[in-house]
NUFIDREN-50076 format. One record per residue: residue in one letter; x, y, z of N, C-alpha, C in turn. Coordinates in steps of 0.2 Angstrom, whole numbers, plus 5000, padded with zeros to 4 digits. Each point is the difference from the previous one (the first is absolute). Example, Ala and Ser with C-alpha at 12.3 -4.5 7.8 and 13.67 -1.06 7.14 Angstrom:
BEGIN
A506649725039499650065000500450065000;S499850054996500450065001499650055003;
***
This chain:
BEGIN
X491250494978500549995006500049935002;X499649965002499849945003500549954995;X499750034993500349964993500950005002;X500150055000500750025001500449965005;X499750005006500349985008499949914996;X499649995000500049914997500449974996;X500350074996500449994995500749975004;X500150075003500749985003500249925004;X499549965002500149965005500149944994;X499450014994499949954996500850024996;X500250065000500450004995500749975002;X500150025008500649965003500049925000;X499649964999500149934998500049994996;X499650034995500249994993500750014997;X500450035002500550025000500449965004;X500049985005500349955004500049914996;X499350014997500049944997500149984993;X500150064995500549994991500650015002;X500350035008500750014998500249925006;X499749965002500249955003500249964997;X499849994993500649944996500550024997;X500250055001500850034997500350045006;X499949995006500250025006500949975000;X500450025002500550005001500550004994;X499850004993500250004993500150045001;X500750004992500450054998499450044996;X500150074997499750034995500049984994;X499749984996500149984992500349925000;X499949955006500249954999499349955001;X499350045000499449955000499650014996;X499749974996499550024997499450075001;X500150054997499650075004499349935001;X499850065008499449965004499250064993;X499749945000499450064995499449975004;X500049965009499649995002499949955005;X499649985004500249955004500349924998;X500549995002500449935000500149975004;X499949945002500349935008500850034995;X500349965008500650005001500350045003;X500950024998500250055004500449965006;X500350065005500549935002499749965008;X499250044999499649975007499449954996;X500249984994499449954995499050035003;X500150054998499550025001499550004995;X499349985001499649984996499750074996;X500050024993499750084999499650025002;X500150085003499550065004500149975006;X500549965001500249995008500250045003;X500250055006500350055003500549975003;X500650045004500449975004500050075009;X500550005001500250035006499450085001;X500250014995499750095000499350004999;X499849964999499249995001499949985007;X500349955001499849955004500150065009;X500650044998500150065005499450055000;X499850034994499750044999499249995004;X499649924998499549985004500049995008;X500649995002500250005007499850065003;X500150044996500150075002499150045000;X499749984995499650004998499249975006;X500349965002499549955005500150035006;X500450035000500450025008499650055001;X499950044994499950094999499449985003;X499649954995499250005000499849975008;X500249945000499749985009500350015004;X500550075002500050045006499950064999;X499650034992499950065001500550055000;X500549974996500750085000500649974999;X500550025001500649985002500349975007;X500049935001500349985006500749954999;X500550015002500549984997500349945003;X499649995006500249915002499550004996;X499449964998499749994996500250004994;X500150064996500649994993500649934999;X500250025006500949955001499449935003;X499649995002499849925003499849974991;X499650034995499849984996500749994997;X500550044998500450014998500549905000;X499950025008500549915001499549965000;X499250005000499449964997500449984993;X499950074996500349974991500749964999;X500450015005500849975000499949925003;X499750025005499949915004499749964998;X499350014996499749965001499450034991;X500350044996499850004994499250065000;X499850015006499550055000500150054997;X499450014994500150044994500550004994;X500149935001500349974994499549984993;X500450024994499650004994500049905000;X500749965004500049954999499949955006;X499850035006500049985008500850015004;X500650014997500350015003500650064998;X500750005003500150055000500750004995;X500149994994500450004996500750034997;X499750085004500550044995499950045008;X500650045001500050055003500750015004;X499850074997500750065000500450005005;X500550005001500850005006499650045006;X500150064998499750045004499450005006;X499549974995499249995002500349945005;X500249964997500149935007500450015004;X500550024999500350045008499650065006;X499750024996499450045006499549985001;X499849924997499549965003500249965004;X500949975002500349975002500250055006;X500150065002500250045003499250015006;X499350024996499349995001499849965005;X500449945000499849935003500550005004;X500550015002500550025008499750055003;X499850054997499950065004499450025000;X499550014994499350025002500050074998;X500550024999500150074999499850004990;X499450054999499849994995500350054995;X500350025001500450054996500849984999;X500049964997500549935002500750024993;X499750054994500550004996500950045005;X500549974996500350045003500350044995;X500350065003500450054996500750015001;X499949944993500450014996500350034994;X500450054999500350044993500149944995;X500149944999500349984996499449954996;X499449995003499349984997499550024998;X500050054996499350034999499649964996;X499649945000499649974994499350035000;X499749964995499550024997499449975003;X500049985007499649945004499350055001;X500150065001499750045004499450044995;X500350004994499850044994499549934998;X500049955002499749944995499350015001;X500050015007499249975003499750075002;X500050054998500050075004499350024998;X499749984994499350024998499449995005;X500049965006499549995005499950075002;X500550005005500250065004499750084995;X500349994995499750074996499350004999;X499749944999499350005000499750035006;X500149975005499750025006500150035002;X500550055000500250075002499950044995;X499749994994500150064994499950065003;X499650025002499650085001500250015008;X500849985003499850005007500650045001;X500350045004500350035003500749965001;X499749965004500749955002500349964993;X499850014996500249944993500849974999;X500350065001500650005001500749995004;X499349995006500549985008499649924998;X499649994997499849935001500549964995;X500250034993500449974997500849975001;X500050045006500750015001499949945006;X499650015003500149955006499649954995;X499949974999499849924993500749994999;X500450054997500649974999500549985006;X499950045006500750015003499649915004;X499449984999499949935002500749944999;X500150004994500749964995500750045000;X499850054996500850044998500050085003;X500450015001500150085005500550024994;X500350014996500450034998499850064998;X500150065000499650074998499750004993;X500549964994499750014994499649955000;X500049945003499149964999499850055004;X499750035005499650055004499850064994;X500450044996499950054999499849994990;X500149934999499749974995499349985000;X499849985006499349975002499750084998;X500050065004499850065001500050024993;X500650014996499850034994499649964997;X499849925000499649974994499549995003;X499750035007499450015002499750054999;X500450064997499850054999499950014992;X500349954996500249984993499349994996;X499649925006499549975001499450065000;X500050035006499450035000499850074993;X500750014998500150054995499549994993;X500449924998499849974996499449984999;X499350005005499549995001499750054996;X500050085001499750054995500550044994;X500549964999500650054995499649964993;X500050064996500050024993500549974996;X500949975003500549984995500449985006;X500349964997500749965003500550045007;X499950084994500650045004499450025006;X499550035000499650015004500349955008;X499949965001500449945003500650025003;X500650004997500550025005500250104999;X499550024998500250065003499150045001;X499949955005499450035004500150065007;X499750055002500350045003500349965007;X499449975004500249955005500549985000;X500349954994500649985000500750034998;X499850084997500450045000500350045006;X499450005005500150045008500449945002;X500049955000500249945005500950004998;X500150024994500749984997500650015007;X500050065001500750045001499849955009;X499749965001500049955006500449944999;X500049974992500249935000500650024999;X500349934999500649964998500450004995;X500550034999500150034992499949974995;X500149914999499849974996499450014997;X499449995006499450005000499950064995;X500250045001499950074998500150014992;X500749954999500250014992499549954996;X499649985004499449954997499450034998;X499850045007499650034995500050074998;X500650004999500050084995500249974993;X500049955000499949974992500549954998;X500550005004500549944999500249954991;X499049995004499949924994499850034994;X500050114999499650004992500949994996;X500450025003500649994998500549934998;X499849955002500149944999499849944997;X500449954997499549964996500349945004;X499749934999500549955000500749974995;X500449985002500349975010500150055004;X499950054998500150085007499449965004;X499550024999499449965003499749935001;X500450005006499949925003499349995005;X499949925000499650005005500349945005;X500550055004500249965004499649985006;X500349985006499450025008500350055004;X500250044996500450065005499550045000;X499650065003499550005000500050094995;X500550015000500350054995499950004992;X500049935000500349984993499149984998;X499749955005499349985000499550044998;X500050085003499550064998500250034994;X500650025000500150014994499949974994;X500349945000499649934996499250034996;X499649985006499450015001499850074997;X500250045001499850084998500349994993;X500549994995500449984995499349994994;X499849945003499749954997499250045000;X499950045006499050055000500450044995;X500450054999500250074997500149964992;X500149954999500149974991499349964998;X499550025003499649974999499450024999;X499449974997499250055000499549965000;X500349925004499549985002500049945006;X499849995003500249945006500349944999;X499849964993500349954997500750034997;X500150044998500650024995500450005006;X499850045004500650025006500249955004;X499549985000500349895006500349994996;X499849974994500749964997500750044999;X499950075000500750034998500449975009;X499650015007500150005006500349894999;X499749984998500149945002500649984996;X500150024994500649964995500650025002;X500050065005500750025001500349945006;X499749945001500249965004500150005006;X500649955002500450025009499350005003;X499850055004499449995007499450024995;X500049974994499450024996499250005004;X499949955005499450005002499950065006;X500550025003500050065005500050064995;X500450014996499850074995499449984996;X499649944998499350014999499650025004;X500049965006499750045006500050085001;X500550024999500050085003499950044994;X500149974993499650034996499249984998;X499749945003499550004999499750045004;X500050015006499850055003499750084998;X500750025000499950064994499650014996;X500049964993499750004996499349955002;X499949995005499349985002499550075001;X500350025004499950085003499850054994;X500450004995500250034995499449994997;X499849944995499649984996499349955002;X500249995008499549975003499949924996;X499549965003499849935001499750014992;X499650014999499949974992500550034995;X500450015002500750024995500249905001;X500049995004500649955001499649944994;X500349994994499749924996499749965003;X499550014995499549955004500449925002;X500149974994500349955002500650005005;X500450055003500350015007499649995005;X499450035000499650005006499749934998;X499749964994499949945002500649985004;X500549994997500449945003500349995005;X499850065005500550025005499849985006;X500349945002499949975008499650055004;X499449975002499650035006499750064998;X500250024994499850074997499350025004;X499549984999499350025004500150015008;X500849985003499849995008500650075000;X500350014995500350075001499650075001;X499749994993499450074997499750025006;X499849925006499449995005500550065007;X500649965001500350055004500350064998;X500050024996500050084997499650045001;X499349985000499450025002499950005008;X500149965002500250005008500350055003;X500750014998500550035001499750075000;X499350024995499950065000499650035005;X499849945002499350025006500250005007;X500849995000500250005010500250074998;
***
């Protein structure tokens, strides 16, 4: 179990950090990624992270030294990472999504920490990126799913990030004792939950991506397109390397669909699945594993 929750945290960076040098490419227009490389369109040194980690440990710090979910705390780290580089893989704040800086900018007039706003026409993938904290430290808790929704509604309110965050929280904890792939999206939990979401959400996880190949299956920042992506790429695959790089080379927000499929597949096959030379070369790797382990004990 322990192996597994470590996975997910290490797996979301690693994933955030093979898909950072082919971030914003077209599909079949890069060299397929077979592993960490600098560059990219934030010249990033290899197994360097960007935003989705940089979010995720925010969230992560937050959890541990208040003991739970506090959400001015959340949003104060939050424009710590945006202002001034806090919990930057590089000291400062490089990359980050329309969305997320509008509700930091929104944060900072008002104070109101629940700052996303709702709107129908932006569902990104902001929400899904950094989500693995919060499932750690809620795993076994009643509230798991009022917490994940409220992590999201910090940034984005639009119902399908809301009701996206809930099924891949429930995805997460699925994936932790399943036997195979499908086990995962048709756990009963996330079976009972269905006839609550959002229809999209709902065409995702009754299977959507077994039926699609690429360019049907993009990795846009739609947050739609992003999970899907991510499930695409766990369902064709039978081992945490195969499925990254299937999750990375589909390009566009490749480092956000690393993220949310390393996660997964962290859960799935746990920390010593991940290549060893990943976990060497992955920025701060030992200061991740060390909060993981934290995250289990509040």
């Amino acid at each position: 179990m322990h192996d597994k929750l470590k996975g997910m945290l290490v797996g979301l960076a690693t994933g955030d950090a093979l898909g950072a040098s082919v971030e914003f490419m077209a599909p079949g227009s890069f060299e397929p990624v077979t592993g960490f490389r600098s560059g990219g369109p934030h010249q990033l040194p290899a197994g360097y992270w960007t935003d989705d980690t940089s979010m995720a440990l925010c969230s992560a710090y937050s959890l541990i030294e208040c003991k739970g979910f506090d959400p001015h705390d959340q949003m104060e780290r939050f424009v710590r990472w945006f202002r001034e580089g806090y919990c930057s893989s590089t000291g400062r704040c490089f990359d980050i999504g329309n969305r997320t800086r509008s509700a930091l900018l929104r944060y900072e007039r008002t104070a109101e920490p629940f700052a996303g706003e709702e709107s129908m026409d932006q569902a990104g993938n902001g929400t899904l990126m950094r989500l693995v904290p919060v499932v750690i430290h809620a795993f076994d808790r009643p509230e798991l799913l009022h917490l994940v929704s409220e992590h999201g509604r910090l940034t984005h309110a639009d119902p399908r990030c809301l009701d996206a965050n809930k099924a891949f929280a429930l995805m997460l904890k699925a994936a932790v004792t399943a036997q195979s792939p499908a086990d995962v999206w048709q756990s009963p939990a996330l079976t009972e939950l269905l006839p609550e979401l959002d229809a999209e959400v709902i065409g995702v996880c009754l299977g959507s991506f077994l039926e699609r190949e690429p360019p049907a299956v993009r990795a846009t920042g739609y947050v739609i397109d992003s999970l899907e992506a991510a499930l695409w790429a766990f369902s064709q695959s039978d081992s945490f390397e195969q499925g990254m790089l299937k999750a990375v080379n589909l390009g566009e927000d490749a480092d956000t669909v690393g993220a949310i499929y390393g996660q997964l597949a962290g859960a799935f096959y746990g920390l010593e699945a991940i290549p060893v030379e990943w976990r060497q070369g992955l920025h701060q790797y030992e200061c991740l594993v060390s909060l993981a382990e934290r995250l289990m004990e509040i």
